[in-house]
N, C-alpha and C positions, 0 to 999 in steps of 0.2 A: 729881717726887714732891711737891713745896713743895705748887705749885699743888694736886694734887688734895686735898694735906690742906685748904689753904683754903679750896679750895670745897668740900669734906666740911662744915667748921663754917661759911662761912657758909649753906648748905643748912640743916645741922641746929637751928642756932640759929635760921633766919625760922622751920621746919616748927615748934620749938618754942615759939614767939613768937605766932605764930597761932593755935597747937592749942589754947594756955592761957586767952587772950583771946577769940579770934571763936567764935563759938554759931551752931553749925548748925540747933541744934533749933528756934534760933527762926524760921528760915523755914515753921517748921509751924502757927507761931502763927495766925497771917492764912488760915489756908486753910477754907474754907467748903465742905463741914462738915469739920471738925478727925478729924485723924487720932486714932485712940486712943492710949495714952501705949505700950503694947507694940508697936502697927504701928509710930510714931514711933521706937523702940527696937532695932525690928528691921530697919529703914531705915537706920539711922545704924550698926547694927552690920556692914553689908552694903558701907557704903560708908569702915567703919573710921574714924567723925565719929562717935563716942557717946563725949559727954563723960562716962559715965557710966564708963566705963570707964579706968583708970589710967593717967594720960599717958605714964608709961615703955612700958605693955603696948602702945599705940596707936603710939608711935616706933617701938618694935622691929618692928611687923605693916609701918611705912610704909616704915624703911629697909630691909628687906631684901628689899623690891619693889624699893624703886630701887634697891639693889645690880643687880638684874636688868634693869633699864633702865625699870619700872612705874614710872610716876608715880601711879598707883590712879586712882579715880573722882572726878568732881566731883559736888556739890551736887545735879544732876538726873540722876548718873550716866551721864556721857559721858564717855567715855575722854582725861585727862588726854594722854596722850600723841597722842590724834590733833588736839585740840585745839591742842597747840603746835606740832605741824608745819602745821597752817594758818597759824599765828598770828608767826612765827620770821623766816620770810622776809619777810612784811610790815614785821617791826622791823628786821632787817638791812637791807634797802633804802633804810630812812631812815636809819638811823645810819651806812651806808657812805657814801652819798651826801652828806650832810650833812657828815659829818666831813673828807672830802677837799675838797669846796670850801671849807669855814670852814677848816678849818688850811693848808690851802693859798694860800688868798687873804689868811689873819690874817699868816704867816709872810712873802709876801714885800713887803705893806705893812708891815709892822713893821720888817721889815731895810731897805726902801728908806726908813722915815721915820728910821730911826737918820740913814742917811747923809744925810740933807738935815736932821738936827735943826733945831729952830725956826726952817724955813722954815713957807711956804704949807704944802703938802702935810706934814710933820709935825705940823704946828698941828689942821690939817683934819682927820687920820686921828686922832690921839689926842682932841680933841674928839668926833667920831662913838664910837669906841671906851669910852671913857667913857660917855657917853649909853648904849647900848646895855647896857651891864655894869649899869647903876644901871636899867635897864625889864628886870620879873619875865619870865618867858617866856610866860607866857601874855597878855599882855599884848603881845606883841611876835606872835604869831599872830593873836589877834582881830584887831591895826593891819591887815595884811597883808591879810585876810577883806574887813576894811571899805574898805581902798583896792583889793582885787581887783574888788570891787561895783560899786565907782565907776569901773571904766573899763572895767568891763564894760557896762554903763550907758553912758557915756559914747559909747563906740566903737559901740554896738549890735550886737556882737562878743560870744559867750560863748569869751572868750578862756580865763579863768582858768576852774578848776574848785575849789569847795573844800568839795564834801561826797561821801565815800568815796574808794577806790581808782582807781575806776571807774566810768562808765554803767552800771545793768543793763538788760538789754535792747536792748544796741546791736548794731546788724547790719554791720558797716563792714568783714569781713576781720581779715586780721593788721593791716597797716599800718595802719588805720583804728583798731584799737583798741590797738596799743602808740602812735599817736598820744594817744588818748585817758588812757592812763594817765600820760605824760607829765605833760600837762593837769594832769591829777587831783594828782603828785607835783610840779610847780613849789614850790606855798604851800608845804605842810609841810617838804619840803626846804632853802627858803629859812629859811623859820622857824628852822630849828636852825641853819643854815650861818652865820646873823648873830651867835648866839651864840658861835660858837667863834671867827669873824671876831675879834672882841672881844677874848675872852680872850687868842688866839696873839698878835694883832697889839701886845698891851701886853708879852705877855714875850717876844715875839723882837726887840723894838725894845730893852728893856731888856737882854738878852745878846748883842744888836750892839754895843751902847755899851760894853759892856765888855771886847769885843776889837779893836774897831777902831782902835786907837789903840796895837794890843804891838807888841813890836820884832817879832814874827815877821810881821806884816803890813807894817812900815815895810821889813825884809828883803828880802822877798819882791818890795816894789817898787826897790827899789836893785840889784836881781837884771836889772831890766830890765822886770817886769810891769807894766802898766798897772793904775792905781789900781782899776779897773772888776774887771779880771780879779784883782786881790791880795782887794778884797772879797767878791766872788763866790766865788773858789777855795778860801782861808784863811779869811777872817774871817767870812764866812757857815757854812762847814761846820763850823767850830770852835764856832759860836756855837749850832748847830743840837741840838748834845749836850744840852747840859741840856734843852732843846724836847721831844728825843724823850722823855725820862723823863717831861714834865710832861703829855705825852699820857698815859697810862696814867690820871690821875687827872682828865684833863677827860671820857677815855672814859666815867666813873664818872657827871661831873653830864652830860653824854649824854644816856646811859638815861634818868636822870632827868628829863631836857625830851622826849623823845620820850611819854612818861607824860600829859606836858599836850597835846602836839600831836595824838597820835592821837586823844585826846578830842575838840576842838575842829574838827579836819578829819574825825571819821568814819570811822578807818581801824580796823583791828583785829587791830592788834598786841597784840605782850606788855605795852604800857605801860599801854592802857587795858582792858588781860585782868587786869591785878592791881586795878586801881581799882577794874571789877567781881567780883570776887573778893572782896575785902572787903566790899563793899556786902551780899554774898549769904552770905558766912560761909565762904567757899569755901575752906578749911584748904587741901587738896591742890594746888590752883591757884596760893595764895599759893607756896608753899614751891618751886613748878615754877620759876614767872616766879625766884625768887629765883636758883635752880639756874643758871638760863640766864644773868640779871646776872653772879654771882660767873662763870660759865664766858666769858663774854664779859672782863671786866677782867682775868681770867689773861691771854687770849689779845691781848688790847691791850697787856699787861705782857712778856708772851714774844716778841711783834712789835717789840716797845721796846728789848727785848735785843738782837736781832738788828739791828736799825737802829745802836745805839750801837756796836756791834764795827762795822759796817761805815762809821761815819761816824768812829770814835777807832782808830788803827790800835794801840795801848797794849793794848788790850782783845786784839786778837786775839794779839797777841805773848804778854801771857801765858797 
């Protein structure tokens, strides 16, 4: 019940954020020849965008569509709701993929550079990891573009793909074109996977170090365990607790790097549906994609619950 209240206000507060600010009307401005100010009027009253009308009266028309699952109309009046199920799976795709290799690959270079602190490879991984936290995300997409070119180039191979989903117009079969989407998902996927690489790999290194040295691990090996198996077993899972919490909130800047990547590769997702949403005044579109954020970071946050009872046995006991 937490979450639905918070994603009630964060919902409510973007729909209200948007409604006050962005101007539908004036996508009317530019149009040759110009709509009259009543058709203009009775356009916008249709698609519940007339700012002429009382922003509390306009909330009440919007939330009690979406109590019913409506997300109402966009901008050229296309159904908000069929619009995000195209658009949904596209963004989950890359935020699930993304995120399991970046926290996956961050987590156990960070725990292995704990255990060899200021060797080689510690030195090596917390240098890279730095670098990468300090270059913007978009910034780390375009690199990827420009070295995919060049060995594309190179090889005379179109190995990499990095504009859309997809070929359109490919005739290849299934296998032919889940090959081809692959292709197409490499960049962008990597693209986000380096940022999280990043982030996990500096705080799972930093909550390695701080258990790998308690008596419960020093224990564990005077038990008989092998030092490999006391950090693995103990001082890794132990160290993992705080990790999963901290997912919940890299979940968050996620989102937010999928926002630049989908732009930059062509894809069309929720990230770059809000960017054009704004550009077009698109009240109802902004407020959806929000919908979807906030319901996505509950469920990164409810996934985080269930990971910590099952990695802290404290939790389940009480």
């Amino acid at each position: 019940m937490n979450y639905v209240v918070l994603i009630f206000l964060a919902t409510t507060f973007a729909y209200l954020l948007a409604a006050s600010t962005l101007s539908p009307r004036a996508n009317y401005a530019e149009m040759q020849p110009r709509p009259s100010e009543e058709q203009i009027d009775a356009r916008l009253d249709e698609l519940n965008l007339n700012d002429k009308t009382p922003l509390a009266e306009r909330y009440a028309h919007w939330i009690t569509d979406v109590a019913t699952g409506d997300f109402g109309k966009g901008v050229t009046g296309s159904s908000i709701n069929e619009e995000m199920g195209r658009r949904v799976g596209v963004s989950l795709r890359l935020i699930f993929f993304g995120t399991i290799i970046g926290a996956t690959s961050g987590v156990l270079i960070g725990a292995y550079g704990a255990v060899r602190q200021y060797r080689l490879f510690d030195r090596t991984s917390t240098g890279a990891a730095f670098f990468v936290l300090s270059v913007p995300a978009v910034v780390i997409a375009i690199s990827l573009q420009v070295i995919a070119v060049a060995i594309n180039e190179a090889t005379g191979v179109q190995i990499f793909q990095y504009a859309g989903e997809y070929t359109t117009g490919l005739d290849a079969g299934f296998w032919g074109h889940l090959g081809n989407r692959i292709q197409h998902a490499i960049l962008p996927t990597l693209a986000l996977a380096i940022g999280q690489f990043a982030a996990f790999s500096r705080y799972q290194r930093n909550m390695m170090l701080d258990v790998i040295g308690s008596d419960f691990v020093r224990t564990a090996m005077a038990k008989g365990l092998t030092r490999r198996k006391a950090l693995f077993k103990h001082a890794l899972r132990t160290a993992l607790i705080p990790t999963v919490t901290y997912f919940t909130f890299v979940f968050g800047i996620m989102l937010a790097g999928t926002t630049f990547t989908e732009k930059i590769y062509g894809w069309k997702g929720m990230g770059s549906w809000v960017i054009d949403s704004i550009v077009t005044n698109d009240v109802n579109a902004v407020a959806a994609v929000s919908c979807f954020m906030a319901v996505c970071v509950m469920a990164a946050s409810f996934f985080s619950d269930i990971l910590y009872a099952w990695l802290d046995p404290r939790v389940r006991v009480s």
